[in-house]
matplotlib code that plots the C-alpha trace (Angstrom):
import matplotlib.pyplot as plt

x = [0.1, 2.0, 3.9, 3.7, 7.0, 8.4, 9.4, 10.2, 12.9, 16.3, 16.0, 13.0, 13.3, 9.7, 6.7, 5.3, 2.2, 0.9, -2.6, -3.6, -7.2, -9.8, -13.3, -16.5, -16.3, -12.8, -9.4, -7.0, -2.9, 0.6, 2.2, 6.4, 8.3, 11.7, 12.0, 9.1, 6.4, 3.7, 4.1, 4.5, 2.0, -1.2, -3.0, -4.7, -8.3, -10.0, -13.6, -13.2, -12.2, -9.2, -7.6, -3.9, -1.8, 2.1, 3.7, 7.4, 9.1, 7.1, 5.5, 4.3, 1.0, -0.7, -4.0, -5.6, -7.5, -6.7, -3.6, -0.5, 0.6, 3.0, 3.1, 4.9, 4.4, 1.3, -0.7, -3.4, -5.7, -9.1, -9.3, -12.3, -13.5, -12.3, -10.0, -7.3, -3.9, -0.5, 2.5, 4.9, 7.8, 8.8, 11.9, 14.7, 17.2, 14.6, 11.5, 7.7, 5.4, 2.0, -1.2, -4.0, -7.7, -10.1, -13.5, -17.0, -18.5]
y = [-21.6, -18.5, -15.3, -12.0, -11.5, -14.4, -14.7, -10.7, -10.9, -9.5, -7.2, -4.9, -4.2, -3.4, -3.8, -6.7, -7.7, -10.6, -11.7, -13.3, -13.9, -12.9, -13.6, -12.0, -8.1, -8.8, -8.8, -8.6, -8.6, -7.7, -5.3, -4.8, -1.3, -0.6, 3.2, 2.9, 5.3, 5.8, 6.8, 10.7, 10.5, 10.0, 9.2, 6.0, 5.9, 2.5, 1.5, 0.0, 1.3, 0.3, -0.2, 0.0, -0.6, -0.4, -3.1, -2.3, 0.6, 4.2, 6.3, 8.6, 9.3, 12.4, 12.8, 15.1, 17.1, 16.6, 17.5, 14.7, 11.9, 9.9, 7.0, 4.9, 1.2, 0.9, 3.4, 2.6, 4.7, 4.6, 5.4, 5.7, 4.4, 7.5, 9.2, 9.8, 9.1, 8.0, 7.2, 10.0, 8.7, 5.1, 4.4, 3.4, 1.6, -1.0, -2.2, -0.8, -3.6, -2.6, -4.9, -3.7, -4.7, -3.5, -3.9, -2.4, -0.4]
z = [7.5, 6.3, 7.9, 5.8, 7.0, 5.5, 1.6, 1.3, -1.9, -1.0, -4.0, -5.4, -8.8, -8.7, -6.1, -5.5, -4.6, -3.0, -3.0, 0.4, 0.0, -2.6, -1.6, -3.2, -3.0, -0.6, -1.4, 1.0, -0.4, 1.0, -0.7, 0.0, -1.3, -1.1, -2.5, -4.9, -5.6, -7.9, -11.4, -11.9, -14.9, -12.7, -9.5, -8.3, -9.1, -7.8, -7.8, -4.6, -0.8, 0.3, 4.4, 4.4, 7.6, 7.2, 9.0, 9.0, 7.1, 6.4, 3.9, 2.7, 0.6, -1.3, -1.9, -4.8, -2.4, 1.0, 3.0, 2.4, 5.1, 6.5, 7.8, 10.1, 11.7, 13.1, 11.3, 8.8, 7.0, 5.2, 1.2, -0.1, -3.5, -6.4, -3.6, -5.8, -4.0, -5.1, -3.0, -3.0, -1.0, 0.8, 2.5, -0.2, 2.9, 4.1, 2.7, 3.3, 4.1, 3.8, 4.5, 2.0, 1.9, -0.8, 0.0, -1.3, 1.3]

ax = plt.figure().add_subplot(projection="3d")
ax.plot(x, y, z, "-o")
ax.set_aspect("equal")
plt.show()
């Protein structure tokens, strides 16, 4: 048994991510920020949707052609395969704990 709360590193000199279960088209992985965004030189592009719920912390994510979000503990959001996004913003005082699963619709 595990707790995705558990094992967070004091200090983030990068993000990290944590594979909790890959299975067929399925992956499912924690992901813990602490200030970081995406790089300025691009957006994300994957081949596969991806459900993200933060857990503790907020955010805040752009999209290339729809209107930017935030958010907070609790809220999750769809992201369809070739959506482009990137993460514009996440809190730099306490870390972001997101729960992501990519999956092929």
């Amino acid at each position: 048994m595990n707790n995705i709360f558990e094992e967070i590193p004091a200090v983030l000199h990068s993000e990290v991510f944590d594979s909790l279960v890959e299975a067929n088209s399925v992956k499912i992985e924690r992901i813990v920020s602490r200030g970081h965004v995406s790089p300025e030189s691009g957006w994300y592009d994957q081949g596969q949707d991806e459900w993200v719920m933060v857990l503790r912390g907020q955010a805040v994510i752009a999209f290339e052609d729809k209107p930017t979000i935030t958010l907070r503990e609790g809220d999750y959001i769809n992201i369809k395969a070739h959506e482009k996004h990137r993460v514009q913003w996440t809190d730099p005082d306490q870390e972001t704990l997101w729960l992501a699963v990519h999956y092929e619709s």
